[in-house]
C-alpha positions in Angstrom: 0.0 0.0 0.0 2.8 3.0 0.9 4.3 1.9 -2.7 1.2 2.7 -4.6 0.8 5.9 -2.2 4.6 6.8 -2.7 3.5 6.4 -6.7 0.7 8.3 -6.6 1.9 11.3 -4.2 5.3 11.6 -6.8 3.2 11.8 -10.3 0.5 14.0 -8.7 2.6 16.7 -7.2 1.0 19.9 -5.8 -2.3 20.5 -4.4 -4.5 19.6 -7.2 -2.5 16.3 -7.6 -2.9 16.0 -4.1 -7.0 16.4 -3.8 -6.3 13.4 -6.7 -4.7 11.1 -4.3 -7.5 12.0 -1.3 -10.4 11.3 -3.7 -8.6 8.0 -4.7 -8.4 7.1 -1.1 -11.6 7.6 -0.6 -13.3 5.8 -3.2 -11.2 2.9 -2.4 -12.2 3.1 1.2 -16.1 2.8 0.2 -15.4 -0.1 -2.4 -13.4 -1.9 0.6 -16.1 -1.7 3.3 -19.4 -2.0 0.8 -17.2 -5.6 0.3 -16.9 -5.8 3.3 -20.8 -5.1 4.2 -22.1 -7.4 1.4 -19.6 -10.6 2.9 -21.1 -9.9 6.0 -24.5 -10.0 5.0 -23.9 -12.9 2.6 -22.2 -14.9 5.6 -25.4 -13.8 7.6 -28.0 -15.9 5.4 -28.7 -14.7 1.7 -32.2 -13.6 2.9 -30.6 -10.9 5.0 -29.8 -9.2 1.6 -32.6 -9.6 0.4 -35.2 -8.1 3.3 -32.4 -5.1 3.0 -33.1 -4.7 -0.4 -36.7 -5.2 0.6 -37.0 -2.5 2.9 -35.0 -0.3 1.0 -37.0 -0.3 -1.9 -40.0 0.0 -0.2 -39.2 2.4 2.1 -37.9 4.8 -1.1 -40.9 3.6 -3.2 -43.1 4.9 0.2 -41.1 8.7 -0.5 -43.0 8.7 -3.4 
């Protein structure tokens, strides 16, 4: 991980290179705990997912 920060900090120099690297972080720090979320809920019984999905839907379908 410090490689591909030391990579990315050297070809990105200055501060709109750096706001580069930040949003990079970032991103990859939402894409490592949704995985994260979705294992858990997998492990947890494939229905779990489902009634989330469930009462997601339905509670955004209820907005309207």
């Amino acid at each position: 991980m410090w490689a591909i920060w030391h990579w990315l900090t050297t070809r990105l120099e200055g501060e709109r290179g750096q706001a580069t690297v930040e949003y990079f972080l970032v991103i990859l720090a939402a894409t490592a705990l949704a995985i994260v979320a979705l294992k858990w809920l997998q492990g947890s019984g494939g229905s779990s997912l489902g009634d989330l999905f469930g009462k997601v839907i339905s509670w955004v379908a209820g907005k309207f």
